[in-house]
LOROFI-49000 format. One record per atom (N, C-alpha, C): atom name; x, y, z. Coordinates in Angstrom, 2 decimals. Layout:
N
SITE atom       u       v       w
SITE   CA       X       Y       Z
...
***
This chain:
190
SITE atom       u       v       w
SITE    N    0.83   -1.20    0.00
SITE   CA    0.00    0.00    0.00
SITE    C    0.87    1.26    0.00
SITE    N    1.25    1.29    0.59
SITE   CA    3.04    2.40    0.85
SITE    C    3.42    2.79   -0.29
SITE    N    3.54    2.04   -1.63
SITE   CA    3.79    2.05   -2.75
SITE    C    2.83    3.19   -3.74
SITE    N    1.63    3.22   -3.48
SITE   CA    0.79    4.03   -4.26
SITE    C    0.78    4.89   -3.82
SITE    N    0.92    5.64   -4.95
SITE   CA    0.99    7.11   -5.13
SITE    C   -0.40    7.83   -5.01
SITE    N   -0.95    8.49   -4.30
SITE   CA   -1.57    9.52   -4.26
SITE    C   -1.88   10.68   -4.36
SITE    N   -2.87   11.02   -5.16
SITE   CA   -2.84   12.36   -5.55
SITE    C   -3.73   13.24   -4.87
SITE    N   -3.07   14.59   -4.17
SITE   CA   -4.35   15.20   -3.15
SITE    C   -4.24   16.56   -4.01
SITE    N   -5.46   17.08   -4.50
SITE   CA   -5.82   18.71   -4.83
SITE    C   -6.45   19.29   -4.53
SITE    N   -6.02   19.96   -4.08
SITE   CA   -7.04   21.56   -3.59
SITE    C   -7.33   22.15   -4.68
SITE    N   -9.17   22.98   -4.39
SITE   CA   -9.76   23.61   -5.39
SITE    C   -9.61   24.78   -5.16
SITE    N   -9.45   25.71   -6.51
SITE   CA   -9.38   27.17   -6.17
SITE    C   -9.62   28.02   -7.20
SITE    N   -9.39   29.37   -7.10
SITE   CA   -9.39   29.88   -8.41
SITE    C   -7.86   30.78   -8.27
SITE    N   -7.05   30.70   -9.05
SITE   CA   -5.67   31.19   -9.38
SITE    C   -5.40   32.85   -9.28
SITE    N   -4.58   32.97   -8.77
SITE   CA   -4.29   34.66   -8.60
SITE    C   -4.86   35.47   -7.02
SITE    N   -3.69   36.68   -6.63
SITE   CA   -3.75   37.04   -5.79
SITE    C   -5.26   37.38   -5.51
SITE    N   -5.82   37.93   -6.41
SITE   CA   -7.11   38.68   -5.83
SITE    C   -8.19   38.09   -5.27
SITE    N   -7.76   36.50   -5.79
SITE   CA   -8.86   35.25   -4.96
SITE    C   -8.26   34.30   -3.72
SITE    N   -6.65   34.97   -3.28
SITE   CA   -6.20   34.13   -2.20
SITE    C   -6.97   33.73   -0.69
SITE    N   -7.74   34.61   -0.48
SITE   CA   -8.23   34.48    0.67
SITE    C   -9.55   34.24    0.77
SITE    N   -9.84   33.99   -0.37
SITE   CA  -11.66   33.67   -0.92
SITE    C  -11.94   32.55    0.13
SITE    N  -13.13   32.48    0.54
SITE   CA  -13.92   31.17    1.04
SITE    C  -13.71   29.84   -0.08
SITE    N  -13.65   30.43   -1.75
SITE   CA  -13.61   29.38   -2.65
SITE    C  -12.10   29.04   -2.64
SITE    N  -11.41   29.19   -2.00
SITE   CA  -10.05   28.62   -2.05
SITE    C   -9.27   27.99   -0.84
SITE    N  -10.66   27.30   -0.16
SITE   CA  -10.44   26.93    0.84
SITE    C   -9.30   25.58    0.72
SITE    N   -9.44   24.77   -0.44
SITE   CA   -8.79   23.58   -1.01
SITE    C   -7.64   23.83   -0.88
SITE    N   -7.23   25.29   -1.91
SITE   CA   -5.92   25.66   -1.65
SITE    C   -5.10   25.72   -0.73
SITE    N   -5.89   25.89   -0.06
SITE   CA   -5.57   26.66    1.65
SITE    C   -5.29   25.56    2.34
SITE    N   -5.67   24.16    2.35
SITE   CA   -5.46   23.13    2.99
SITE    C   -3.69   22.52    1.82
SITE    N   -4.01   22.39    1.21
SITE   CA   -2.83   22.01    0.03
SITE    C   -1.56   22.74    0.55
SITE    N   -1.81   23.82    0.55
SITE   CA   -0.66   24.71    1.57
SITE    C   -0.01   24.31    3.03
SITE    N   -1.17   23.68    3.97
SITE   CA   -0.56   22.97    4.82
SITE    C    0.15   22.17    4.63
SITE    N   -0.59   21.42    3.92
SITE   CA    0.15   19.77    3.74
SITE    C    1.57   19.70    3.28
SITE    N    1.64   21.15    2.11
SITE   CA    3.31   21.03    1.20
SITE    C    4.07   21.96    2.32
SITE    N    3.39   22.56    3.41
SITE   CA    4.56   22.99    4.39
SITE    C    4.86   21.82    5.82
SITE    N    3.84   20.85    5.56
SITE   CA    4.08   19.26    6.65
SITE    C    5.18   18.44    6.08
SITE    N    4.98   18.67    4.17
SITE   CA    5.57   17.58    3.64
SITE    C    7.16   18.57    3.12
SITE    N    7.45   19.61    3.60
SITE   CA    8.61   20.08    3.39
SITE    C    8.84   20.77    1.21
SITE    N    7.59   20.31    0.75
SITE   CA    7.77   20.80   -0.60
SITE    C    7.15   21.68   -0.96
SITE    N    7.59   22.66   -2.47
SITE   CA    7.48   23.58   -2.70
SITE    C    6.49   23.49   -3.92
SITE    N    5.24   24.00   -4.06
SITE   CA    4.53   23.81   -5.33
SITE    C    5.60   24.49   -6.64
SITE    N    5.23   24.14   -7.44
SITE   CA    5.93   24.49   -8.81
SITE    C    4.49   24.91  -10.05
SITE    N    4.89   25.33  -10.99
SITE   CA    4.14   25.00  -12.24
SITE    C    4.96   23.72  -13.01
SITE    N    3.76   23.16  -13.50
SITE   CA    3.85   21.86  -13.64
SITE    C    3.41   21.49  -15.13
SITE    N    3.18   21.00  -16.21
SITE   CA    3.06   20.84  -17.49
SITE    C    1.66   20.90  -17.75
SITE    N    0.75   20.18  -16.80
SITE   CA   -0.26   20.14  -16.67
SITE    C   -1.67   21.29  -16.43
SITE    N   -1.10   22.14  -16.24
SITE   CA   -1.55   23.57  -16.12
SITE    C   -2.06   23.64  -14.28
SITE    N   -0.97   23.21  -13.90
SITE   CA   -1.46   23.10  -11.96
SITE    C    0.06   23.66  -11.39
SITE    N   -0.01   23.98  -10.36
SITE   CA    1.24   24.16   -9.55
SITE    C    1.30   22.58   -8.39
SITE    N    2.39   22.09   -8.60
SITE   CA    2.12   20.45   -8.29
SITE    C    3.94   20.33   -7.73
SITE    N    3.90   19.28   -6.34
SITE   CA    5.17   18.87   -5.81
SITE    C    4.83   17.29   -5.74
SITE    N    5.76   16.89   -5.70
SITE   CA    6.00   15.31   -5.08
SITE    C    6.38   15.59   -3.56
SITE    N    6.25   14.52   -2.83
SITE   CA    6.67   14.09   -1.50
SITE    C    5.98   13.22   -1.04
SITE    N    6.08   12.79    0.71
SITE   CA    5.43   11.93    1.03
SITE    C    4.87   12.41    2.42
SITE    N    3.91   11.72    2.58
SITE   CA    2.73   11.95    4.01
SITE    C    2.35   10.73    4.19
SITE    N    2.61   10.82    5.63
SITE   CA    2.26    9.17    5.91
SITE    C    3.16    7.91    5.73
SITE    N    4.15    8.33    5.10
SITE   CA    5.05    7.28    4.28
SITE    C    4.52    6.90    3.26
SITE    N    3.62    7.24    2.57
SITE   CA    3.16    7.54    1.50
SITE    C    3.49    8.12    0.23
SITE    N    4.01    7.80   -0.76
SITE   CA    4.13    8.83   -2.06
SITE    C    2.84    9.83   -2.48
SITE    N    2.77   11.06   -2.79
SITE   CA    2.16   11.63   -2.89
SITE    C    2.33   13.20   -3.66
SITE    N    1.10   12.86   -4.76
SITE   CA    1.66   14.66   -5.39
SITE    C    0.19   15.42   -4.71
SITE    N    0.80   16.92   -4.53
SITE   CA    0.08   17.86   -4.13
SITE    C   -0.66   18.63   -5.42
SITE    N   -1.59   19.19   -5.77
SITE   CA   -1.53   19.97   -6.84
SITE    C   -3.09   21.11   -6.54
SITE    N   -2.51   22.47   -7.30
SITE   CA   -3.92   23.31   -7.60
SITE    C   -3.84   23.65   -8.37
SITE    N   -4.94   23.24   -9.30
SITE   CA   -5.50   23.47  -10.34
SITE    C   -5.09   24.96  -10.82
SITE    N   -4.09   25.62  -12.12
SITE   CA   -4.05   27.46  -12.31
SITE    C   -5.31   27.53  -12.84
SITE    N   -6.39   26.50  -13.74
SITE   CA   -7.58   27.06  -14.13
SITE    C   -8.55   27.73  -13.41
SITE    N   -9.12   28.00  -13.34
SITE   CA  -10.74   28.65  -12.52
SITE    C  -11.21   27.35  -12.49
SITE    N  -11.89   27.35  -10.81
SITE   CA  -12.56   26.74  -10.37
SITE    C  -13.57   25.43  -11.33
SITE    N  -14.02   26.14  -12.31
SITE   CA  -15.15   25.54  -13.29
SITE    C  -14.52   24.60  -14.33
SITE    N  -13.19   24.92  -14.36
SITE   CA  -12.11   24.25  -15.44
SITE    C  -11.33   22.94  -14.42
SITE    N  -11.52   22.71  -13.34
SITE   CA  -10.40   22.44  -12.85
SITE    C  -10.47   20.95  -13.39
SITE    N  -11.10   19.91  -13.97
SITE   CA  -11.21   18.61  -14.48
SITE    C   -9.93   18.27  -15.13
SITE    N   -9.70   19.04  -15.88
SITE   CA   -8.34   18.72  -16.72
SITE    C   -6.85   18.71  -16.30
SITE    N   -6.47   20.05  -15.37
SITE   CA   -5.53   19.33  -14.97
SITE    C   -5.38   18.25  -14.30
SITE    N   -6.66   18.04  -13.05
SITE   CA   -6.63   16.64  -12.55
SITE    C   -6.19   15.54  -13.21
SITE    N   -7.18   15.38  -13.69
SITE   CA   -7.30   14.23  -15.21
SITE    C   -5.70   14.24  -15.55
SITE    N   -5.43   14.99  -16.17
SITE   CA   -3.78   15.06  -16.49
SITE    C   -2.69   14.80  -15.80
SITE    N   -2.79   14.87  -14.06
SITE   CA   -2.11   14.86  -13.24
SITE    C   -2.51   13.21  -13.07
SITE    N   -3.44   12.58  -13.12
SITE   CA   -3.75   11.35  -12.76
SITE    C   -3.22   10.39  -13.60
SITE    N   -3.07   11.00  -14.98
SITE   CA   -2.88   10.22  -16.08
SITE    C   -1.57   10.26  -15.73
SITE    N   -0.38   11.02  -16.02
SITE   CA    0.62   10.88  -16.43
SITE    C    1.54   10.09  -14.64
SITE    N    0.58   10.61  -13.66
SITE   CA    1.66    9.77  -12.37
SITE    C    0.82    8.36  -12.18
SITE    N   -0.02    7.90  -12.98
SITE   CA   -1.17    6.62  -13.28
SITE    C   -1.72    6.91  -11.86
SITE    N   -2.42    7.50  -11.20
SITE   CA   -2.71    7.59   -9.75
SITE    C   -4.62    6.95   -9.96
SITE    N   -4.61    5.15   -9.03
SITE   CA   -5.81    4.83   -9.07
SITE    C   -7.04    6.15   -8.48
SITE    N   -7.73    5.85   -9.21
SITE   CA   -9.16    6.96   -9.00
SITE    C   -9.35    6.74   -7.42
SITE    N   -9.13    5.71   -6.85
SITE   CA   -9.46    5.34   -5.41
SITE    C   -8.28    5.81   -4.53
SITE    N   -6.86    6.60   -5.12
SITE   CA   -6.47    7.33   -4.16
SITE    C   -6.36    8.20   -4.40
SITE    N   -6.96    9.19   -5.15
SITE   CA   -7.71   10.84   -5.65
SITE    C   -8.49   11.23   -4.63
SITE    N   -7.65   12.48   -3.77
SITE   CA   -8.80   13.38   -2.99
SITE    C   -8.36   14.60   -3.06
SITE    N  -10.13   14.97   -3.25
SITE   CA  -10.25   16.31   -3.53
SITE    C  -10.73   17.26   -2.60
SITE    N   -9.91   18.67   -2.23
SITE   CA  -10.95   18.92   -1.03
SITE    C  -11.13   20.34   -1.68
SITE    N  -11.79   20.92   -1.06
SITE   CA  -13.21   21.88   -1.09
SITE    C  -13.88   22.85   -0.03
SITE    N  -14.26   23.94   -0.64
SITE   CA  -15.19   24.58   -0.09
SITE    C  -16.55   24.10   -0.13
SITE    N  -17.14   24.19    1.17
SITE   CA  -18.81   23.57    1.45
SITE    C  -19.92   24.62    1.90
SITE    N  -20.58   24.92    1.29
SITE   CA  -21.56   25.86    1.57
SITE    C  -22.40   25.33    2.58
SITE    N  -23.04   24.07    2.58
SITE   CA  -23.93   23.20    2.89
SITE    C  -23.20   22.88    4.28
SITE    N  -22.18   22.83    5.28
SITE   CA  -21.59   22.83    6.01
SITE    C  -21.37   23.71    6.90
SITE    N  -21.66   23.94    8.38
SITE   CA  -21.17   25.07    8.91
SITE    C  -19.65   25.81    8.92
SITE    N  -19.06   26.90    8.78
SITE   CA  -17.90   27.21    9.07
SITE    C  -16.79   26.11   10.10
SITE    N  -15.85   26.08   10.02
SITE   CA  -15.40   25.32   11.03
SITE    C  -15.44   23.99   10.88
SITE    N  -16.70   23.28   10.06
SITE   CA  -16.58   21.64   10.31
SITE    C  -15.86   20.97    8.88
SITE    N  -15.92   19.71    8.81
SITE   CA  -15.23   19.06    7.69
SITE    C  -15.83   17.81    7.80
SITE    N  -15.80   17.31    6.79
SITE   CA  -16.31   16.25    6.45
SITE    C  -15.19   15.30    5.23
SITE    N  -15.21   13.92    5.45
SITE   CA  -14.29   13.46    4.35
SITE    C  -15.62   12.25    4.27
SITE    N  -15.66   11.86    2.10
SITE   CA  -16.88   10.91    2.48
SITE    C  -16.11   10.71    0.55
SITE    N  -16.30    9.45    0.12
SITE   CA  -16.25    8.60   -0.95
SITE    C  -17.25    8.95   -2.17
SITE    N  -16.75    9.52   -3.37
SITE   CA  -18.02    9.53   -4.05
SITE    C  -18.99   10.61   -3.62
SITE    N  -20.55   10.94   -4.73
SITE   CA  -21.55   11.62   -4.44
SITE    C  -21.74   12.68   -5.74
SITE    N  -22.46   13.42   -5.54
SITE   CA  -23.22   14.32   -6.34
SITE    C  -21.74   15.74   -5.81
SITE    N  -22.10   16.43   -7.39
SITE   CA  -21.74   17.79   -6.98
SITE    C  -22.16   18.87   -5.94
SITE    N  -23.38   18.80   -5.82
SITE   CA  -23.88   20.15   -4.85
SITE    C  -24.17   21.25   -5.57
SITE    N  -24.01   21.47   -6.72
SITE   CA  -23.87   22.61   -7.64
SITE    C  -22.21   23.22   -7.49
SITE    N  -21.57   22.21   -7.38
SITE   CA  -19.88   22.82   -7.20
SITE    C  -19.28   22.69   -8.17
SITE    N  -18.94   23.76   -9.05
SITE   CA  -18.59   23.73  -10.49
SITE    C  -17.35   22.99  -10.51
SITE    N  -16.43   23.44   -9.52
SITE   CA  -15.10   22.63   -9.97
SITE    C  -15.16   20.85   -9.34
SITE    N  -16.33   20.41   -8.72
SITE   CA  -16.32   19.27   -8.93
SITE    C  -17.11   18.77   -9.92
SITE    N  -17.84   19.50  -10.37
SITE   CA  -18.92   19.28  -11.44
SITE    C  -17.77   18.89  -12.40
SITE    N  -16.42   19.77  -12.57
SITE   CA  -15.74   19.62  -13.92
SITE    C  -14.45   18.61  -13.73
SITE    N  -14.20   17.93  -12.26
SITE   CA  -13.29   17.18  -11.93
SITE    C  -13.99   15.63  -12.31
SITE    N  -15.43   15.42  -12.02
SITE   CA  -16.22   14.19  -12.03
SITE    C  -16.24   13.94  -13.46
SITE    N  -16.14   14.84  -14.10
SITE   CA  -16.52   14.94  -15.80
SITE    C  -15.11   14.40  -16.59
SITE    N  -14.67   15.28  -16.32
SITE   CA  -12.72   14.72  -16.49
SITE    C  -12.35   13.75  -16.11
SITE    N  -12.59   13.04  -15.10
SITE   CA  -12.46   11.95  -14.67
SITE    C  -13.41   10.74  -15.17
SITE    N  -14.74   11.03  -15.36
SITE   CA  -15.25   10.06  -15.66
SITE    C  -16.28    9.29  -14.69
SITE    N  -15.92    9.92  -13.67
SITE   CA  -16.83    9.24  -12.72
SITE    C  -16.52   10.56  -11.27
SITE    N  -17.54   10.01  -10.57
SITE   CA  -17.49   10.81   -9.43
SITE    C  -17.35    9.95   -8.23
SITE    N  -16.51    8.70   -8.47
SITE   CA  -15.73    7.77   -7.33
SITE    C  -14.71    8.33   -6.79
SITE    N  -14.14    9.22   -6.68
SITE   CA  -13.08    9.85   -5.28
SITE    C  -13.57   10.41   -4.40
SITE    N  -12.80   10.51   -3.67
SITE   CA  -12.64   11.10   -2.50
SITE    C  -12.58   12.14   -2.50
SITE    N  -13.06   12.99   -1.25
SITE   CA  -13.42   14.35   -0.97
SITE    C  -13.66   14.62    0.41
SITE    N  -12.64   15.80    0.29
SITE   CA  -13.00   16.52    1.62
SITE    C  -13.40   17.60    1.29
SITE    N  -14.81   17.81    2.30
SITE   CA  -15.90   18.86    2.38
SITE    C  -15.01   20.16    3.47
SITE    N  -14.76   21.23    3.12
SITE   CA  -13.94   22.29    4.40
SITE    C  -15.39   22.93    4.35
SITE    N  -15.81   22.94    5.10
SITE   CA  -17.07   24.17    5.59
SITE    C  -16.88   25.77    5.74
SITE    N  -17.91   26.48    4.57
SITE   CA  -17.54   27.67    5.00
SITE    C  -19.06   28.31    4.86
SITE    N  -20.15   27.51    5.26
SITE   CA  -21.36   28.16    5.85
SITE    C  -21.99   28.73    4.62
SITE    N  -23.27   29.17    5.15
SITE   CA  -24.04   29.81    4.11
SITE    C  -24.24   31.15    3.73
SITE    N  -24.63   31.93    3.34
SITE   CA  -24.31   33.66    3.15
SITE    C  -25.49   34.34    3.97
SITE    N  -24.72   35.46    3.98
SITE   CA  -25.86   35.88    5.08
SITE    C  -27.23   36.48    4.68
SITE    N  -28.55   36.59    4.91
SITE   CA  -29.31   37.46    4.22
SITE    C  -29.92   36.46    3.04
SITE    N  -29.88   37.48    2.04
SITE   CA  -30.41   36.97    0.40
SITE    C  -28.78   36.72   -0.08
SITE    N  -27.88   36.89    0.23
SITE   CA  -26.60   37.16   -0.34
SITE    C  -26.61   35.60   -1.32
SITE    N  -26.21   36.07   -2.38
SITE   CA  -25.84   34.47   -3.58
SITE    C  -24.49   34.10   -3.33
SITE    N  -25.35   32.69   -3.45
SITE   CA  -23.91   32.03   -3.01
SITE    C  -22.40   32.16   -3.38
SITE    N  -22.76   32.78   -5.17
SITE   CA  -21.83   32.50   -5.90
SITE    C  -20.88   33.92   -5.38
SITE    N  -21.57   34.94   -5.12
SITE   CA  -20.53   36.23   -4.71
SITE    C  -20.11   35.83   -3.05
SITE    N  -21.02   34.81   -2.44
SITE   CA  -20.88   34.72   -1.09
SITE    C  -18.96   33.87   -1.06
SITE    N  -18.89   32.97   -2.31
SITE   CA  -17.94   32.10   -2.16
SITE    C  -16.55   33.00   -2.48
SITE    N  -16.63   33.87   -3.21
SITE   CA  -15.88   34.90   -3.73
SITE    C  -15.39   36.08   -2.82
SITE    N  -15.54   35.97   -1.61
SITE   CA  -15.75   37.18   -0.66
SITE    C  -14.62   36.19    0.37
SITE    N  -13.67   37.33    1.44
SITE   CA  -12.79   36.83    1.75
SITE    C  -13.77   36.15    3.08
SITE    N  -12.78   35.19    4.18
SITE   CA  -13.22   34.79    5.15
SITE    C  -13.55   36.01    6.03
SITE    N  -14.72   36.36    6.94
SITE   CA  -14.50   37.38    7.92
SITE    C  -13.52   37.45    8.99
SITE    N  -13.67   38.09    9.65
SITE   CA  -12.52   38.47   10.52
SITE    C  -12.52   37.09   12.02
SITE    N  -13.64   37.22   12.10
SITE   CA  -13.82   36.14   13.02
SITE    C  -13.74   34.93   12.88
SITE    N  -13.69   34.11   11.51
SITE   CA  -13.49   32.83   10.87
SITE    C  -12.06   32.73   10.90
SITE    N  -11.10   34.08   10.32
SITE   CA  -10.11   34.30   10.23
SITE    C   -9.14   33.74   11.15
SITE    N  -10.03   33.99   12.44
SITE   CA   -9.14   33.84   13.76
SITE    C   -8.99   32.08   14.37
SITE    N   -9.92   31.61   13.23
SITE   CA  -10.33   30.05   13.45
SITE    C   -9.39   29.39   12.27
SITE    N   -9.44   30.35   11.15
SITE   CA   -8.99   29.40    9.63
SITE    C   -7.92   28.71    9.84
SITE    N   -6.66   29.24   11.24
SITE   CA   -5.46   28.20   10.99
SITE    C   -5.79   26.52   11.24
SITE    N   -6.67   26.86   12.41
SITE   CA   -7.39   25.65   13.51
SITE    C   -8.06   24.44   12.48
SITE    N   -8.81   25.00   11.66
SITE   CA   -9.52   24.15   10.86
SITE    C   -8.50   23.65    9.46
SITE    N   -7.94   24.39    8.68
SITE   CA   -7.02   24.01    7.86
SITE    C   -6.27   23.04    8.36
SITE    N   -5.65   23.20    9.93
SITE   CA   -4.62   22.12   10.23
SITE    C   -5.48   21.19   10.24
SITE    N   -6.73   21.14   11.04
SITE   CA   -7.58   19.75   11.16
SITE    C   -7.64   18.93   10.55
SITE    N   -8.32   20.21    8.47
SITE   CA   -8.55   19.25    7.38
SITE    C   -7.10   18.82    6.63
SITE    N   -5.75   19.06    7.20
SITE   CA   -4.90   18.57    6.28
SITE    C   -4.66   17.05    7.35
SITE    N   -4.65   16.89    8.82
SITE   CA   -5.02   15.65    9.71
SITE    C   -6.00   15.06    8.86
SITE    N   -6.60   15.45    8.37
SITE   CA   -7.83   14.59    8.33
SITE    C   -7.30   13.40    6.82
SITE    N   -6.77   14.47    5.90
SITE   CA   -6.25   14.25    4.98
SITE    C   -5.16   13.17    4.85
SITE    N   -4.34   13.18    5.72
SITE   CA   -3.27   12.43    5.86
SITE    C   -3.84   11.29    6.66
SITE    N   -4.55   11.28    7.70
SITE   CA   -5.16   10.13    8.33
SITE    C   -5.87    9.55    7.13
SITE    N   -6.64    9.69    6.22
SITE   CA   -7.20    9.05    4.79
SITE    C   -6.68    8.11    4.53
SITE    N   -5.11    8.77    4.20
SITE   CA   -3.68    7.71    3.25
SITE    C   -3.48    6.86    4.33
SITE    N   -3.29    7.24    5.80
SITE   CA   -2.67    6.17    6.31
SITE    C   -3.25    4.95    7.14
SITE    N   -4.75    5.71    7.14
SITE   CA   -5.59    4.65    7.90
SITE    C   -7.11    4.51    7.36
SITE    N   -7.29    4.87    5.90
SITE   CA   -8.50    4.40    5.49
SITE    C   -9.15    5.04    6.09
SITE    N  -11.09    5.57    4.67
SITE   CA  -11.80    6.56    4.99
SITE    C  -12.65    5.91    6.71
SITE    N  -12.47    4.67    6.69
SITE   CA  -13.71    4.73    7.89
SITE    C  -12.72    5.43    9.48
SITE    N  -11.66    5.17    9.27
SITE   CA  -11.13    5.48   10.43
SITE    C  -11.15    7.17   10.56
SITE    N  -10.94    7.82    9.15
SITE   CA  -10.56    9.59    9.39
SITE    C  -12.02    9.83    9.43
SITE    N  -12.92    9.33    8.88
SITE   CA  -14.23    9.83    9.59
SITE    C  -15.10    9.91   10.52
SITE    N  -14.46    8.93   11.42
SITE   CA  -14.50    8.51   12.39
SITE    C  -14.08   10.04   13.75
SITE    N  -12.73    9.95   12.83
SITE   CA  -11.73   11.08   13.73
SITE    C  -12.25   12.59   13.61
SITE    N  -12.63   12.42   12.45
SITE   CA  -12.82   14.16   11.68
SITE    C  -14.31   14.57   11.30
SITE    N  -14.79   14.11   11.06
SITE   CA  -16.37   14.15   10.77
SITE    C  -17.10   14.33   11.81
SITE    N  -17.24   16.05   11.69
SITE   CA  -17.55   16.76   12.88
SITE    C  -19.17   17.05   12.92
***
């Protein structure tokens, strides 16, 4: 098992002006993990910024998608193809509307939610059999739409939580590789 390579990506949309978005919560976990696993993202052929290393004793590439959120299928797909990474050790994590701030969820498979960049990862792929971690970032306030709600930075008060929960969901992440989904959901599935 030690032997397979795994591929973990965070979803996002590329460029400073969306770093701190609620929609780049993926990113934001991906960042932990390549400062746990000592590596440096790169640009990568595939149109992603992507490292090798290992977690868990695990082989493992990191990657985020440079497309927009709605595009992100292809580099996946591309990243899967060329390191042959089985569909069953592909996880993807995410911003969750449907989730309170603060919680996480890791769960096998499922429907999009209306989440464009899994809408376009399931499509690219072919199926919607991976893995996924849900990062919670609540619902908008008011009438506010979701879609400007996801686009808007964390508030100030989430802010003061975001390190707490990022470290959680990159634990959660690495407990996945090393001890299988029933055990990290067990741990993390708040």
């Amino acid at each position: 098992m030690c032997g397979d390579r795994w591929l973990i990506v965070g979803l996002g949309n590329p460029g400073p002006a969306y770093a701190g978005n609620r929609h780049n919560a993926g990113f934001m976990v991906v960042s932990v993990l390549a400062d746990r696993m000592g590596v440096r993202l790169k640009r990568d052929r595939s149109r992603a910024f992507a490292a090798q290393g290992r977690l868990g004793g695990h082989p493992v590439t990191l990657a985020e998608p440079m497309t927009f959120m709605n595009l992100s299928g292809r580099p996946v797909s591309a990243l899967r193809t060329f390191y042959k990474v089985p569909i069953d050790q592909i996880l993807v994590m995410h911003d969750e509307l449907d989730l309170p701030f603060g919680s996480i969820r890791l769960k096998l498979g499922g429907g999009d939610n209306g989440h464009n960049g899994l809408r376009s990862v399931g499509s690219a792929l072919g199926t919607k059999d991976y893995y996924r971690l849900r990062v919670g970032i609540g619902r908008p306030p008011g009438r506010m739409d979701p879609a400007d709600f996801v686009l808007h930075n964390f508030a100030a008060t989430e802010r003061a939580e975001l390190g707490e929960v990022l470290e959680r969901s990159a634990d959660a992440a690495e407990m996945l590789i090393v001890g299988g989904l029933a055990a990290a959901q067990n741990a993390f599935n708040t």
